[in-house]
Structures are given as C-alpha cells and as structure tokens.
DSSP file (Angstrom, degrees, kcal/mol; ACC not computed):
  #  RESIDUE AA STRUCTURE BP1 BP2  ACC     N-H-->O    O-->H-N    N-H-->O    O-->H-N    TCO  KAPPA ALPHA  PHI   PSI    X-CA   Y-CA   Z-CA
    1    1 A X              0   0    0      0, 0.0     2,-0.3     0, 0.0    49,-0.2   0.000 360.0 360.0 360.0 147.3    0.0    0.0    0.0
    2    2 A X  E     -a   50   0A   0     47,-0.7    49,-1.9    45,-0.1     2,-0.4  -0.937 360.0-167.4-118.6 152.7    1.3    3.9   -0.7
    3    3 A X  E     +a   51   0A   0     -2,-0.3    49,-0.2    47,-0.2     2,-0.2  -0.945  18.0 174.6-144.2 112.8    0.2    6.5    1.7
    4    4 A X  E     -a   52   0A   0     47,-1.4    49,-2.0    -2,-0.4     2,-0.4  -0.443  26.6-120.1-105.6 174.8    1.0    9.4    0.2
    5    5 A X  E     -a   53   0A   0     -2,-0.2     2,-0.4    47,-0.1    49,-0.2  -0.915  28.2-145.0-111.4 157.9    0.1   13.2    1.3
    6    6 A X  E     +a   54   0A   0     47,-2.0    49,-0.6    -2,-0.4     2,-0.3  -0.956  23.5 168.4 -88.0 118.8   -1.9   15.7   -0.7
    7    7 A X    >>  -     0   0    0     -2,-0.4     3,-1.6    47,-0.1     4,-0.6  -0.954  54.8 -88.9-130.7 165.4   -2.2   19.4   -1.5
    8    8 A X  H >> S+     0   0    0     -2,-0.3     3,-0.6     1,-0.3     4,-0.5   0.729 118.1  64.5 -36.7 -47.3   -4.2   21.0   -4.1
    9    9 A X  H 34 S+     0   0    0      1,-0.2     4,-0.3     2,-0.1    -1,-0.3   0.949 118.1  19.0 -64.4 -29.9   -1.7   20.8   -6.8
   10   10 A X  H <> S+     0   0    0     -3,-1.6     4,-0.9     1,-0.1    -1,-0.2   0.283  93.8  97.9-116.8  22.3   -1.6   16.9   -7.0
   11   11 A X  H XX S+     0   0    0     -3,-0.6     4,-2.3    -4,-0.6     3,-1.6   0.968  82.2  48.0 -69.4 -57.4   -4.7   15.7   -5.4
   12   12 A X  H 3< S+     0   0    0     -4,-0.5     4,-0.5     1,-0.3    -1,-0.1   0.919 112.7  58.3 -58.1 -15.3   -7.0   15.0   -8.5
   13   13 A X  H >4 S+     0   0    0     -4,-0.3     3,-0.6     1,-0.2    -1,-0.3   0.851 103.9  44.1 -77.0 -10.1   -4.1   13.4   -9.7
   14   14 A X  H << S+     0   0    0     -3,-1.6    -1,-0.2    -4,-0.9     3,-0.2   0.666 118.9  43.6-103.7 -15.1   -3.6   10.9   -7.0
   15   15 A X  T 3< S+     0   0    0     -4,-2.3    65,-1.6     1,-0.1    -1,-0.2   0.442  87.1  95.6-106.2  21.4   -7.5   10.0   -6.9
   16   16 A X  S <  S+     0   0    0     -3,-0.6     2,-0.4    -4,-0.5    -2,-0.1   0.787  88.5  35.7 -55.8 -44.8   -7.9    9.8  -10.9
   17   17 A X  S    S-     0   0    0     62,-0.3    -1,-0.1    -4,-0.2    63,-0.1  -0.948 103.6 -17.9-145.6 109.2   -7.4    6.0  -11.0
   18   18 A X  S    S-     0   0    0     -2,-0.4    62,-0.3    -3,-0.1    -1,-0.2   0.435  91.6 -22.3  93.3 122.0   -8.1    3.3   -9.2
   19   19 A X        +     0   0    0     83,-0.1    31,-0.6    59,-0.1     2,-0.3  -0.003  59.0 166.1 -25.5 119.8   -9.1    2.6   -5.6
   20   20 A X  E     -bC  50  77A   0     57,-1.0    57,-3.0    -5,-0.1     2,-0.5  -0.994  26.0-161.1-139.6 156.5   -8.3    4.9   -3.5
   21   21 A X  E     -bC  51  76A   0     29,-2.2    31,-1.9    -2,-0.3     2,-0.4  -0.923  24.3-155.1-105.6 161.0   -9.6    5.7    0.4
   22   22 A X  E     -bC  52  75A   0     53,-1.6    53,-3.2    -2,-0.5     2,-0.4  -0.978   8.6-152.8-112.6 134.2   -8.8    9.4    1.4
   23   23 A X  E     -bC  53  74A   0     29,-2.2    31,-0.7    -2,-0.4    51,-0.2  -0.731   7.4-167.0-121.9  69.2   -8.3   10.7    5.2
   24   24 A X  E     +bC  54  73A   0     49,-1.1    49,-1.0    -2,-0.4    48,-0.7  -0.337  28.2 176.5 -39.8 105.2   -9.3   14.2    5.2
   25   25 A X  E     -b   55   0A   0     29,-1.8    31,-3.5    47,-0.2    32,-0.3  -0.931  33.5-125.3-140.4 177.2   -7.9   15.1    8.7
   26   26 A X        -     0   0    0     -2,-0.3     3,-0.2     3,-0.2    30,-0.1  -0.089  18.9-138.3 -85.5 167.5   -7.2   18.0   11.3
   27   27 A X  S    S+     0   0    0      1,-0.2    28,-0.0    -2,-0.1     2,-0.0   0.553 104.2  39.6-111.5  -6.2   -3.9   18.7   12.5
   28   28 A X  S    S+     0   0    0      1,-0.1     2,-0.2     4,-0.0    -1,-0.2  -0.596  87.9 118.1-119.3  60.3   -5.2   19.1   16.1
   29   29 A X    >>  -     0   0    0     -3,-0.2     3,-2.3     1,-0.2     4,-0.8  -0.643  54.2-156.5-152.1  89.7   -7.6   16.5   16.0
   30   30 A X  H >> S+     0   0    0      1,-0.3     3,-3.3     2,-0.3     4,-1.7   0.727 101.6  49.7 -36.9 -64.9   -7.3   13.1   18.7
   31   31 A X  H 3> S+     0   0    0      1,-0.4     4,-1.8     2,-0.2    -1,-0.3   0.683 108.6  58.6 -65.6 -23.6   -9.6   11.1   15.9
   32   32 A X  H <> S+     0   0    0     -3,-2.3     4,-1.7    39,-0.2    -1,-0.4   0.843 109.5  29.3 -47.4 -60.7   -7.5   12.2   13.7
   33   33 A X  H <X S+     0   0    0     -3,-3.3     4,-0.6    -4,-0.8    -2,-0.2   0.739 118.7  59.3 -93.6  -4.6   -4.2   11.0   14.6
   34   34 A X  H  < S+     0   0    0     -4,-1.7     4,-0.2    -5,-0.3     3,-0.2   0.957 105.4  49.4 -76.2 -40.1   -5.8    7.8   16.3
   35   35 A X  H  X S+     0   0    0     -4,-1.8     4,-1.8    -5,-0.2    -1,-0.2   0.832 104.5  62.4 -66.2 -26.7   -7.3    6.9   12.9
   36   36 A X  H  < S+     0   0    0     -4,-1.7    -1,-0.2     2,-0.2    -2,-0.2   0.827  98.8  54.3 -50.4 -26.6   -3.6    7.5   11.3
   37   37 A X  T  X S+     0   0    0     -4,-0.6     4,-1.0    -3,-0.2    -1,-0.2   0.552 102.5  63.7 -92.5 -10.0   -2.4    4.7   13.4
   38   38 A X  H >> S+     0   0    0      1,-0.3     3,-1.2    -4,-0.2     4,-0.9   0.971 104.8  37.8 -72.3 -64.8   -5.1    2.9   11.8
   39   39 A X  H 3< S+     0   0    0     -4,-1.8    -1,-0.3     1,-0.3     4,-0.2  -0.058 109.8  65.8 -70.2  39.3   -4.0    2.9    8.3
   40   40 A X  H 34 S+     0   0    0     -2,-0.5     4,-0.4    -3,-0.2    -1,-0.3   0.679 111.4  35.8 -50.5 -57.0   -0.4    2.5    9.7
   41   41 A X  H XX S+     0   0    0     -3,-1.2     3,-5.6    -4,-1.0     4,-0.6   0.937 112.8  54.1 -59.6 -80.7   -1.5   -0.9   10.7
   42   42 A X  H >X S+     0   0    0     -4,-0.9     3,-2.8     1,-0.3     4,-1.6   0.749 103.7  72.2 -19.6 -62.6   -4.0   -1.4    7.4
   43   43 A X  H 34 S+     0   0    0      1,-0.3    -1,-0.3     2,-0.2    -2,-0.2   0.701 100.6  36.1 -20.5 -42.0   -0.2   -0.5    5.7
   44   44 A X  H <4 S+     0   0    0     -3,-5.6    -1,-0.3    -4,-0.4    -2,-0.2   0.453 121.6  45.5-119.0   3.5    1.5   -3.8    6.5
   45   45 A X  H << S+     0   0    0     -3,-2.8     2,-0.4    -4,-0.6    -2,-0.2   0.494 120.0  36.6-117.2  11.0   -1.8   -6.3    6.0
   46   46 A X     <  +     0   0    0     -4,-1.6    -1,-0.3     3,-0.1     3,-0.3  -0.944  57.9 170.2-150.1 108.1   -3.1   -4.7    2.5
   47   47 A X  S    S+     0   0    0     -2,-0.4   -45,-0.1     1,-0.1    -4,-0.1   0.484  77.1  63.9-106.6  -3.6    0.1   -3.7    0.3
   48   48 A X  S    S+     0   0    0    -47,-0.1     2,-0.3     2,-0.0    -1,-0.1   0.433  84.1  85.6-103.8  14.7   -2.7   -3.1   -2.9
   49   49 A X        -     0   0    0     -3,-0.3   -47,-0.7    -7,-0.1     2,-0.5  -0.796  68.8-144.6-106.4 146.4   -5.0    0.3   -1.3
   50   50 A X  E     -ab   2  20A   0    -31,-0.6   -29,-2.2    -2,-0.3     2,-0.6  -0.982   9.4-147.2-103.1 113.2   -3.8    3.2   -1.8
   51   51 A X  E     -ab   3  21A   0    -49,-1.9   -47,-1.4    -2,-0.5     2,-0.9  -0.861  13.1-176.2 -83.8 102.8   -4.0    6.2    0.7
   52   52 A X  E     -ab   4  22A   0    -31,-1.9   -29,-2.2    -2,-0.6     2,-0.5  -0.810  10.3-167.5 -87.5 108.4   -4.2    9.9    0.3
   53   53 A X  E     -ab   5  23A   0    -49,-2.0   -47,-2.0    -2,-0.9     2,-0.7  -0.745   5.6-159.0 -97.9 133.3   -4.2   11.7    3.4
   54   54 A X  E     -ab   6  24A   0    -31,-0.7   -29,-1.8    -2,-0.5     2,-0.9  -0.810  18.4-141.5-109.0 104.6   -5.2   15.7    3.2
   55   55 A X  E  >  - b   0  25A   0     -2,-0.7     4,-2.8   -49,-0.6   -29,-0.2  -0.345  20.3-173.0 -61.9 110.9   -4.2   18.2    5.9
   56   56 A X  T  4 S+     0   0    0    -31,-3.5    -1,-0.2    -2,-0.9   -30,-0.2   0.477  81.1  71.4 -84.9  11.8   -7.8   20.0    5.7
   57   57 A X  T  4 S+     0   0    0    -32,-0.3     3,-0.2   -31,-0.1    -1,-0.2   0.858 119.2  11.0-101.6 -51.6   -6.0   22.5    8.0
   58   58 A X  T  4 S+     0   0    0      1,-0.2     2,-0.5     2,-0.1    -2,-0.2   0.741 120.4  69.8 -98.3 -19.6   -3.8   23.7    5.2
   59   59 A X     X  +     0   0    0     -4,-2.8     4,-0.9     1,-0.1     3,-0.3  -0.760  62.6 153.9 -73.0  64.0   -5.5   22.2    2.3
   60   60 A X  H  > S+     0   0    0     -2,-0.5     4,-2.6    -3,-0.2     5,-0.2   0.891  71.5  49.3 -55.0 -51.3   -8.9   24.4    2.3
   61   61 A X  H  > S+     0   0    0      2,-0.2     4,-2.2     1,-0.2    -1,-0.2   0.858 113.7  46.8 -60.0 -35.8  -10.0   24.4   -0.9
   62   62 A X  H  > S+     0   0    0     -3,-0.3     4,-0.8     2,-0.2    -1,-0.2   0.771 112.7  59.2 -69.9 -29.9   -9.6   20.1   -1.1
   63   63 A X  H  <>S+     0   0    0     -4,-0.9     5,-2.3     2,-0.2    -2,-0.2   0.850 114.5  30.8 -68.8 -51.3  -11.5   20.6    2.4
   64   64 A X  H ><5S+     0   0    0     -4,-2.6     3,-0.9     1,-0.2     4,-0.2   0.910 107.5  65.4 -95.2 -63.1  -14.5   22.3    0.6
   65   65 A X  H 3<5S+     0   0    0     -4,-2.2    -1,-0.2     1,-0.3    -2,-0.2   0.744 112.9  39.6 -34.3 -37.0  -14.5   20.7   -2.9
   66   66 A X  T 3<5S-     0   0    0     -4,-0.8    -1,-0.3    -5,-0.1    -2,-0.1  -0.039 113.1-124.9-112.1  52.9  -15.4   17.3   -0.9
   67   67 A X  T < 5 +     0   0    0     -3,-0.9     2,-0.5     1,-0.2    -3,-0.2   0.526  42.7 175.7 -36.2  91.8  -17.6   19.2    1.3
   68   68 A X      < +     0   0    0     -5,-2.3    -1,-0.2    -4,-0.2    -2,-0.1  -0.878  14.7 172.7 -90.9 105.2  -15.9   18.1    4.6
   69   69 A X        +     0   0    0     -2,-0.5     2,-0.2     1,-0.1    -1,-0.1   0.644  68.7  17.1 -96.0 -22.3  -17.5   19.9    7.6
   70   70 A X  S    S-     0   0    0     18,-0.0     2,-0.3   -44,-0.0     3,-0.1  -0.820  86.1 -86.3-138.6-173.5  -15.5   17.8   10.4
   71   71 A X  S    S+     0   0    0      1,-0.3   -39,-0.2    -2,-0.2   -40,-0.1  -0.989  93.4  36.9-153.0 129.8  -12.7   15.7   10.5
   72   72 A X  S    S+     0   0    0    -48,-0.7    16,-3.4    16,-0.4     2,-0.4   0.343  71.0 163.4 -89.9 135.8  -11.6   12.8   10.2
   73   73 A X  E     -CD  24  87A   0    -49,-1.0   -49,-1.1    14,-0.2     2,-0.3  -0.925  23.3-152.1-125.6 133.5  -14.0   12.3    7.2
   74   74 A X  E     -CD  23  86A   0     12,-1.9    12,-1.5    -2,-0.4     2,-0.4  -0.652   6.9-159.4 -83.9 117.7  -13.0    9.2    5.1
   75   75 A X  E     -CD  22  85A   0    -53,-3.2   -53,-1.6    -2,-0.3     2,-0.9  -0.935   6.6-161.8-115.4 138.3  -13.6    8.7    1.5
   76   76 A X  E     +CD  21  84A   0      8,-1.3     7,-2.6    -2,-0.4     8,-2.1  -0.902  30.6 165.0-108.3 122.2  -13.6    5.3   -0.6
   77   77 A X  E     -CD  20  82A   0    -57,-3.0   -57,-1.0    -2,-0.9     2,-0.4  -0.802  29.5-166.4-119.7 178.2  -13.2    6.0   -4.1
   78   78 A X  E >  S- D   0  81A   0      3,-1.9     3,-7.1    -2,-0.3   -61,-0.1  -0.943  79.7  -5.5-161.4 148.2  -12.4    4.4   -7.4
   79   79 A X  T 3  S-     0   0    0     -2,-0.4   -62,-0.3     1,-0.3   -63,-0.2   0.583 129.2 -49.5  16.3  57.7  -11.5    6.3  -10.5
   80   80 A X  T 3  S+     0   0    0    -65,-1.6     2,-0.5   -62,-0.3    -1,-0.3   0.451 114.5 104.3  84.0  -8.8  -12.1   10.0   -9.2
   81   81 A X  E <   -D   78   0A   0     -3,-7.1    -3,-1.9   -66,-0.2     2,-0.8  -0.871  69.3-126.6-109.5 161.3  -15.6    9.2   -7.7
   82   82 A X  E     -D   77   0A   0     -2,-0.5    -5,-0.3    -5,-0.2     3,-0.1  -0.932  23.9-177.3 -96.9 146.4  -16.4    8.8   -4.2
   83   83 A X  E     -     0   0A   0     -7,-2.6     2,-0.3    -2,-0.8    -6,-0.1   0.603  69.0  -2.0 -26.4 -76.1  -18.3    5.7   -3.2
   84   84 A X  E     -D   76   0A   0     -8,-2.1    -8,-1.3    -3,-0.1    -1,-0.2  -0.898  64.3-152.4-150.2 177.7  -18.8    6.0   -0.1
   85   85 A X  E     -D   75   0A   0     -2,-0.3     2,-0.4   -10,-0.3   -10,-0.2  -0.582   6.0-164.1-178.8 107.9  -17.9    8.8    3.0
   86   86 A X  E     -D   74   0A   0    -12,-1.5   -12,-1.9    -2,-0.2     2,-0.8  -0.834   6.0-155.5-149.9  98.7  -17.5    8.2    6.2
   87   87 A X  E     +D   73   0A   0     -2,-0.4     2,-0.3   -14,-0.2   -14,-0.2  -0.607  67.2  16.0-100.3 126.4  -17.5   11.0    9.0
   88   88 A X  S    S-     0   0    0    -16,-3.4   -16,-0.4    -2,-0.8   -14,-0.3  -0.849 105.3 -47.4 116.4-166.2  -15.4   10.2   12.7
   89   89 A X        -     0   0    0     -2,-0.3     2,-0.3   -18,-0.1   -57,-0.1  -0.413  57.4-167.3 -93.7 162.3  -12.6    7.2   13.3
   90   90 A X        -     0   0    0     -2,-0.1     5,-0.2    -4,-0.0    -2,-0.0  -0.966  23.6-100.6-150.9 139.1  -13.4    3.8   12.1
   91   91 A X     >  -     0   0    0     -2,-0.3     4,-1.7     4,-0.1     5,-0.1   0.296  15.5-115.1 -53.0 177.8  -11.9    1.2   12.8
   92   92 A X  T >4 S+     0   0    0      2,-0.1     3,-0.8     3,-0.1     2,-0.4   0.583 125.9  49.8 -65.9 -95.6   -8.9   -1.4   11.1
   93   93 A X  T 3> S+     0   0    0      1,-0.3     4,-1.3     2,-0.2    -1,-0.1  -0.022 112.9  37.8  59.5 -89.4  -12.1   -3.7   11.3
   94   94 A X  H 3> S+     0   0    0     -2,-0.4     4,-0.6     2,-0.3    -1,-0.3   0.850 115.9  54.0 -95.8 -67.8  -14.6   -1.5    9.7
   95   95 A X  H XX S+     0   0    0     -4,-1.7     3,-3.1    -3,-0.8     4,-0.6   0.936 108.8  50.5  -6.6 -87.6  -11.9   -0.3    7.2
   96   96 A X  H 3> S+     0   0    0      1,-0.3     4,-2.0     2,-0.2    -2,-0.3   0.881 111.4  49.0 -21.8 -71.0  -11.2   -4.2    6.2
   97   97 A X  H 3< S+     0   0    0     -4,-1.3    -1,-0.3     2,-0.2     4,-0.2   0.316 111.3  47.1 -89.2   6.5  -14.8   -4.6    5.8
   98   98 A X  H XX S+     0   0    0     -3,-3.1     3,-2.3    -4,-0.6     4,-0.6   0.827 117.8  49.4 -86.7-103.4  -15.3   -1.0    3.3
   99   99 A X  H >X S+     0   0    0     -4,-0.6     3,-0.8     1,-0.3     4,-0.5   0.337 107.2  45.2  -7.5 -75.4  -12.6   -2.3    1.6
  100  100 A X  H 3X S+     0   0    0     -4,-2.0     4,-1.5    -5,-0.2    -1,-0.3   0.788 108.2  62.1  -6.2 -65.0  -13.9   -6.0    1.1
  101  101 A X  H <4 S+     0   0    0     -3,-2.3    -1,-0.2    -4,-0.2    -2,-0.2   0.940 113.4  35.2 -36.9 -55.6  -17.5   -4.4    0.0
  102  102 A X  H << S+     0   0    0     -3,-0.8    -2,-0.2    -4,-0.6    -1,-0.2   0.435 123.8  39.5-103.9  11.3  -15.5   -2.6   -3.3
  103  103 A X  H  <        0   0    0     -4,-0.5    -3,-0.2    -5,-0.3    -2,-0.1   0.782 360.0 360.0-120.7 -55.3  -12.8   -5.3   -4.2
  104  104 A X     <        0   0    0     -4,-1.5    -3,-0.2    -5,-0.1    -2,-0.1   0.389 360.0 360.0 -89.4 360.0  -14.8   -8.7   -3.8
C-alpha cells in the first residue's frame, strides 16, 4: 500500500485512478491522529489500497471541494468518484470490511 500526502496541486491526480480511500484530517484532532495509526496498521496487511491523506488544516480548498464539515472524514473512491464517505474514526475492522465491499 502507498500512503501518500496531498495538496491541491496533486490531489485530482492521485485519486484519478483506481481505488483509492482518502483521510481528510485536522492537525489538532485526537480522531485524527488515532485513525492514522489505523492505516499504519492497514499498511503492513493490504500492500494493494492506496492512501491519500489531506491536511484540511492547510488544504482548504480540497477541504471544501469534498464538502468536509468535520474531521476525520474518510472517502472510498475508485477512478475519481467517491463511493462511499465516512465522518469520525473507524476502525482497522470496519476499514477491512469498506474495503472487502468494493474489491470482492
């Protein structure tokens, strides 16, 4: 799995293609950094999702384009759409089982 970071210049390119989940987070925000330590985990048992994480603190514009009113909110996409969207932490779990839904 790559877990890349985002800003406005290269975000539509990194969710053009493919499955991708997005972690629209805070930089001061406990659900926020707990749910980071999720996809750490998610990182060494799924090497074929791709993550793009967005600082919505300094990324505004990415913030409102996917109208994100809190944080963390979580997007599963494939090939530039979202899917699904997902506002608060979630679990590896609950992950695993988003995931599961749009690959099998």
């Amino acid at each position: 799995m790559s877990i890349k970071e985002a800003n406005v210049d290269n975000y539509d390119n990194m969710v053009k293609e493919g499955f991708v989940i997005v972690d629209l987070y805070g930089e001061n925000c406990n659900p926020c950094k707990m749910f980071s330590k999720v996809i750490d985990e998610l990182n060494y048992e799924l090497d074929f999702v791709n993550v793009v994480k967005v600082n919505t603190t300094q990324n505004r514009d990415i913030a409102a384009k996917n109208n994100v009113s809190a944080v963390p909110t979580i997007l599963f996409m494939k090939d530039g759409e979202v899917l699904e969207r997902h506002l608060g932490f979630m679990s590896l779990e609950q992950v695993k089982e988003k995931i599961g839904q749009y690959f099998y």
